[in-house]
C-alpha positions in Angstrom: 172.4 301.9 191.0 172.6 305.1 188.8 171.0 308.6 190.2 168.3 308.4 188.3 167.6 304.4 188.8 168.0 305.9 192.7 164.9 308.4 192.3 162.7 305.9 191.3 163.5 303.3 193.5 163.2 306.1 196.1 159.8 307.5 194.8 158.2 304.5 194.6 158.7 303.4 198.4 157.4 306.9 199.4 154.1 305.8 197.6 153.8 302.3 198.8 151.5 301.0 201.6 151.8 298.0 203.3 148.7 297.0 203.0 148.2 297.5 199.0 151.5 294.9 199.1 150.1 292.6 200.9 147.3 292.4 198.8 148.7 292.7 195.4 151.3 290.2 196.4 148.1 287.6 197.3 145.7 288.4 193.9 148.8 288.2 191.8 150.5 285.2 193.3 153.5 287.0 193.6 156.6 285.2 194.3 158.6 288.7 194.7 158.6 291.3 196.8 156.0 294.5 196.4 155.8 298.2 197.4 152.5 298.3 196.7 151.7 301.2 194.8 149.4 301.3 192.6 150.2 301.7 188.8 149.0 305.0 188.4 151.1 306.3 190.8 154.5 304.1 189.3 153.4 305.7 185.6 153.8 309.2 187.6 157.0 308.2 189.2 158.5 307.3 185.6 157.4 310.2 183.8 158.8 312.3 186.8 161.9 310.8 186.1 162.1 310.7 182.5 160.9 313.9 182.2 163.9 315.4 184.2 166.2 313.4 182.2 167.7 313.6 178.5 168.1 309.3 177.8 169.4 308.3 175.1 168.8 304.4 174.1 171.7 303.1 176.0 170.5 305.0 179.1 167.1 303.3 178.7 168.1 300.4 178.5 170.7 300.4 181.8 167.8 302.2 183.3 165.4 299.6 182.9 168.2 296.9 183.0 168.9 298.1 186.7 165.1 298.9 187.8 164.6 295.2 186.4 166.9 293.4 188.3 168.8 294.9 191.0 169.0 294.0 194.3 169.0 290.7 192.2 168.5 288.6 195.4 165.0 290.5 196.1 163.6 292.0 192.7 160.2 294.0 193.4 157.5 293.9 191.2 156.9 297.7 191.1 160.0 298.1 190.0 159.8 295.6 187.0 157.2 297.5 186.3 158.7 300.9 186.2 161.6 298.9 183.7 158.5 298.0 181.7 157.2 301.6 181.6 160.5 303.3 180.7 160.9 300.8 177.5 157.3 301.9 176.5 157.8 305.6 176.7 161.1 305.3 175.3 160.4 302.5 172.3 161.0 305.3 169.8 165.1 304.3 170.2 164.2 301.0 170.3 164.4 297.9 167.9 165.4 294.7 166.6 168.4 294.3 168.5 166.8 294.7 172.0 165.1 291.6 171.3 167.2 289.9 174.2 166.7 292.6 176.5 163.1 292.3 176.1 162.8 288.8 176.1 164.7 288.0 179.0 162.3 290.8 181.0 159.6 288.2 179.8 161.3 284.9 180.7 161.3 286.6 184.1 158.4 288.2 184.3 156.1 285.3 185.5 152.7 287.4 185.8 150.2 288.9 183.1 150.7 292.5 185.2 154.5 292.5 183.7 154.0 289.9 180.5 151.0 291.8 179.0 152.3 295.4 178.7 156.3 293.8 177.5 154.3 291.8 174.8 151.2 294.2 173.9 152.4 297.7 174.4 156.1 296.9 173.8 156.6 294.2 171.5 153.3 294.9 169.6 154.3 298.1 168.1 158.2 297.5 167.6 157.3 294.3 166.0 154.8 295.8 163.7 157.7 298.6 162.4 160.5 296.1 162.3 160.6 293.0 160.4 164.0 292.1 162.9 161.5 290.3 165.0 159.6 287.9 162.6 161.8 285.3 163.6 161.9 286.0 167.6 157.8 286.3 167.5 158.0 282.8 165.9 160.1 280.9 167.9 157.9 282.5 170.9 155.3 281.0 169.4 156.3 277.3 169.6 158.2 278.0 173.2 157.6 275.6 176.4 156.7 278.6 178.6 153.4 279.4 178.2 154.6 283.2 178.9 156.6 283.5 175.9 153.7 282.1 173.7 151.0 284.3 175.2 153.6 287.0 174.6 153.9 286.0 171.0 149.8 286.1 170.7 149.8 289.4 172.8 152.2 291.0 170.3 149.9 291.4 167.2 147.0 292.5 169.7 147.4 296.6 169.3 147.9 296.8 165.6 145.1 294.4 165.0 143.2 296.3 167.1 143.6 299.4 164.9 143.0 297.6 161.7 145.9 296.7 160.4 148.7 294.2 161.5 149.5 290.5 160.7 146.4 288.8 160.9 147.1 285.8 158.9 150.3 285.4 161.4 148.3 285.7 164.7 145.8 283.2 163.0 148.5 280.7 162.8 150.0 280.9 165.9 146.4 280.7 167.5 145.3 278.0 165.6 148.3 276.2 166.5 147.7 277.1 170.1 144.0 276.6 170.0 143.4 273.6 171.8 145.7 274.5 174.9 144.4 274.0 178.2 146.0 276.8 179.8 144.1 279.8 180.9 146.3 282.7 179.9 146.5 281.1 176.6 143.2 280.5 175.8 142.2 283.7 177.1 144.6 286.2 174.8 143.7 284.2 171.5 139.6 285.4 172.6 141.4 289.0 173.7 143.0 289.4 170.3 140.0 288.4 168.0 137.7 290.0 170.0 139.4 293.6 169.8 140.4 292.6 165.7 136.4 292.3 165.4 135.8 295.4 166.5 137.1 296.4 163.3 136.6 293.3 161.5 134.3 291.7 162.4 133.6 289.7 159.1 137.3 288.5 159.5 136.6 287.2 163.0 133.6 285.6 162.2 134.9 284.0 159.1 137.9 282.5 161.1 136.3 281.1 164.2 133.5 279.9 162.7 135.1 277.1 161.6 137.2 276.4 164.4 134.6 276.6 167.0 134.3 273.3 167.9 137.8 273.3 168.6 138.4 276.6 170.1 137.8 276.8 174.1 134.9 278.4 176.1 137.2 281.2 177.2 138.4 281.9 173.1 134.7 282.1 171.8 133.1 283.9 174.8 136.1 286.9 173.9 136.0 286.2 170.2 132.2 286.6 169.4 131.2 289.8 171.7 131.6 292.7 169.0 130.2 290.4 166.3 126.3 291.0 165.2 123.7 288.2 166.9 123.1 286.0 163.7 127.2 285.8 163.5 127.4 284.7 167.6 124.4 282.1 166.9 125.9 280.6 164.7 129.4 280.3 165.7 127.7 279.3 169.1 125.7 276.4 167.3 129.5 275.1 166.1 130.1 274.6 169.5 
């Protein structure tokens, strides 16, 4: 490991109780190993670090490539998650053709705790300033792990959220996705619409109004809490 991949490692044991591992390792079903510190403190550890250090995008990226993945017999999932923080503090050097990178953290990944901020906080923002993913968010979209889809859901969630963003893309992928039986799926296209409606809620209502009767519990329960009672009557009544 590099010096600096060294300092975090090291920090990060320093701040981890036994106790908090066991436990996160149980609620998250956890098939790797844990510190267990909690993700305020791993946020601190990485700014510590980065702050001390000058990275350049080829740093971040063996940074995060090493915090990711070695000791490759025994990942830890504080330490994935640390990877995951330094590629969203340092996505300003980041684009298109860390696609890879960032995909094969998610292939990996294997829990919401890692997938969520890769795809929303990551993937979201990059993806809304460079058109070089359109065709990696659409082959996610169709892909036999249900990771990789929610991922390609997740992605349009923070510049939806603000008002703007692709919603005629996230509207096809979820409709596409709409009658899934899987949880995490079912549960991000409700987490998406409900956060567009905040701003739009018009659009929201428009859009699963008619698909209501197809659309999950989970999806409308999300999807209709920022819209206005008459609007989640009736989209209830489609039900």
């Amino acid at each position: 490991m590099s010096p600096l991949a060294e300092v975090v490692d090291r920090e990060l044991r320093e701040r981890g109780t036994r106790e908090r591992a066991e436990k996160e390792k149980s609620y998250l079903k956890s098939e790797i190993d844990h510190y267990g510190v909690s993700v305020p403190d791993t946020r601190s550890v990485v700014r510590a670090a980065l702050r001390e250090a000058d990275l350049g995008h080829d740093d971040a990226i063996d940074l995060a490539g090493q915090l990711w993945t070695q000791p490759r017999e025994k990942p830890v999932y504080e330490r994935r998650l640390a990877a995951t923080m330094v590629l969203i503090h340092m996505q300003d050097h980041l684009g298109a053709g860390d696609a890879d990178v960032i995909e094969g953290f998610l292939r990996e990944a294997k829990t919401w705790a890692l997938v969520d901020p890769l795809a929303g906080d990551l993937v979201g923002p990059l993806s809304e300033q460079d058109s070089g993913f359109d065709p990696m968010l659409e082959r996610w979209a169709i892909d036999a792990d249900f990771w990789i889809r929610r991922s390609a859901l997740l992605a349009h969630l923070r510049p939806l959220r603000a008002g703007r963003g692709d919603f005629d893309r996230f509207s096809r992928f979820a409709d596409a996705m709409l009658e899934e039986r899987e949880f995490f799926i079912r549960k991000a296209i409700g987490w998406v619409l409900r956060d567009t409606a905040k701003k739009r809620p018009d659009l929201v209502f428009d859009w699963i109004l008619l698909r209501a009767h197809r659309a999950s519990g989970v999806s409308l329960r999300e999807a209709v809490k920022p819209l206005s009672q008459s609007q989640r009557d009736a989209v209830l009544a489609e039900r």
